[in-house]
C-alpha positions in Angstrom: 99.1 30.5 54.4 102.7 31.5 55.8 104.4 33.9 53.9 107.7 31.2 53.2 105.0 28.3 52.1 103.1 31.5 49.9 106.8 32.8 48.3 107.6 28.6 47.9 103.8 28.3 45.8 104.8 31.5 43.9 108.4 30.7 42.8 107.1 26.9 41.9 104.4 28.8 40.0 106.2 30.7 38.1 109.5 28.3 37.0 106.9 25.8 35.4 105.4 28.9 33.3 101.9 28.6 35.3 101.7 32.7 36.4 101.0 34.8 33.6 100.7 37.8 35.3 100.3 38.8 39.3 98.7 41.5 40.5 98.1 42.5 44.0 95.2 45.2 43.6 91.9 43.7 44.4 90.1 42.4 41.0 87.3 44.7 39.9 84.9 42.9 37.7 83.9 44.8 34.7 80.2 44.9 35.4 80.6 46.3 39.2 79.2 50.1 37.9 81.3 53.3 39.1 79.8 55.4 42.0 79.5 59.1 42.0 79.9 60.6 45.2 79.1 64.5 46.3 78.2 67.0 48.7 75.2 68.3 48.7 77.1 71.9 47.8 78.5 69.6 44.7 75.5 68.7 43.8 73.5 72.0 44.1 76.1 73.4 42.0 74.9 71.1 38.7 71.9 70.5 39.0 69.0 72.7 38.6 66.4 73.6 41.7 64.1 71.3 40.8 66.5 68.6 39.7 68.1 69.1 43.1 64.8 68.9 44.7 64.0 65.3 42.7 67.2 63.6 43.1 68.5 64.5 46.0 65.5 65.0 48.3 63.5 62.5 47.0 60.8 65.1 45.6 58.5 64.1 42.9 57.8 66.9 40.0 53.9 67.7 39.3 52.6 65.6 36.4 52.4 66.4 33.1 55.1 69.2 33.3 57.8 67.3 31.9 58.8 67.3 28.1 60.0 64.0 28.4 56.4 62.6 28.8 55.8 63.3 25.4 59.0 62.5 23.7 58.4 60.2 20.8 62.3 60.3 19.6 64.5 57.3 19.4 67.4 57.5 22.4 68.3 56.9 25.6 67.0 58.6 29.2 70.5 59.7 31.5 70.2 60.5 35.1 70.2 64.2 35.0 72.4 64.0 37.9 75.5 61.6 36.7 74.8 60.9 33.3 74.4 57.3 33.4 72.2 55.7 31.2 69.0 54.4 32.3 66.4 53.8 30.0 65.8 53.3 26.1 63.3 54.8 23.9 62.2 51.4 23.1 60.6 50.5 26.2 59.0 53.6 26.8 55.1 53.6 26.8 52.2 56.0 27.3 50.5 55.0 30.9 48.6 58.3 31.2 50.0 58.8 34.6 51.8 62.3 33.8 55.5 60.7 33.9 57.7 58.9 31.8 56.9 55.5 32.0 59.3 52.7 30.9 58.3 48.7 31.3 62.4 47.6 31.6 65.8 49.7 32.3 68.8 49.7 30.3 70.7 48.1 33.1 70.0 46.1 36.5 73.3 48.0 37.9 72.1 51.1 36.8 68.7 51.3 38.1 68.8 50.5 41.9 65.9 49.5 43.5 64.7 49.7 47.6 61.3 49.4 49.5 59.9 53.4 49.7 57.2 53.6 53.4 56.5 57.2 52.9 52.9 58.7 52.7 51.7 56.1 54.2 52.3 53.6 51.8 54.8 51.0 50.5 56.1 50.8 47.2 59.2 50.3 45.1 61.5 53.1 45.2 64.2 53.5 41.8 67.3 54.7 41.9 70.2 55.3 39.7 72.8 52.8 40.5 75.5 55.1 40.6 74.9 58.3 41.9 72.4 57.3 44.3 69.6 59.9 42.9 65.7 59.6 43.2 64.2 58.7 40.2 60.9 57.6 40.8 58.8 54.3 41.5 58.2 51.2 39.9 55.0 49.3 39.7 53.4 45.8 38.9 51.0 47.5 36.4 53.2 48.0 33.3 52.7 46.4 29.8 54.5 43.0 28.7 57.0 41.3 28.4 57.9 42.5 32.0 54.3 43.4 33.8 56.7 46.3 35.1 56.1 50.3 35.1 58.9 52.3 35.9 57.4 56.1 36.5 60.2 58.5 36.3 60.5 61.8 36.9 61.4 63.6 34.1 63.8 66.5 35.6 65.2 63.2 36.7 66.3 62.3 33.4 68.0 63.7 30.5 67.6 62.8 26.8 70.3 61.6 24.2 68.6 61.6 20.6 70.0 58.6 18.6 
């Protein structure tokens, strides 16, 4: 559109009362989820060595050496690394694999998903939405309603008691 035909459009617009209000940012929608960004210096300066070592490098913690494997407590499961919430209590479930296991995330924007081909296998790789940071996998295997098992590392997480 010309810019004389676009000012023509606007002025009509607005004599007949049709504009309520113009903005010429780009239109954010409320559900696109803020990004963290940082250096890896950033990042080694909040998080511990083995949260570093999780999140960042994809590492995966030993099983059974988390607290939060065992956490009974009503709340919701942060990433360690940005604080966004991930997971609640309420979907949590005992799958005897030595990691948190959830069967359905908080939020589809906050729990990224994308195909994992290390060690010689392929599997479902989860990620927090926003910062980017390993979390752990997701499987087929999980209890209903979704079928799903999402096996988190715990240093991954951080828990906020309700």
């Amino acid at each position: 559109m010309n810019r004389n035909l676009f000012l023509g459009v606007l002025c009509g617009l607005v004599l007949t009362g049709s504009v309520a209000s113009i903005s010429l940012r780009p239109r954010i929608d409320d559900a696109t989820p803020r990004k963290v960004v940082k250096t890896e210096a950033e990042w080694k300066k909040i998080l511990t060595p083995q949260q570093f070592y999780v999140l960042r490098q994809q590492g995966t913690e030993r099983p059974f050496t988390s607290p939060l494997v065992d956490n009974h407590e009503k709340g919701i499961f942060k990433c360690a690394g940005c604080k966004t919430p991930l997971f609640s209590s309420d979907t949590k479930f005992e799958s005897g694999t030595g990691w948190p296991s959830f069967y359905k995330s908080l939020s589809k924007q906050n729990v990224a998903e994308k195909v994992d081909r290390s060690h010689g296998m392929v599997r479902t790789e989860v990620e927090c939405g926003v910062c980017g940071g390993h979390l752990g996998h997701v499987f087929d295997d999980g209890p209903k309603p979704t079928g799903l098992r999402y096996c988190m590392n715990g240093v991954a997480l951080e828990f906020e008691k309700k």
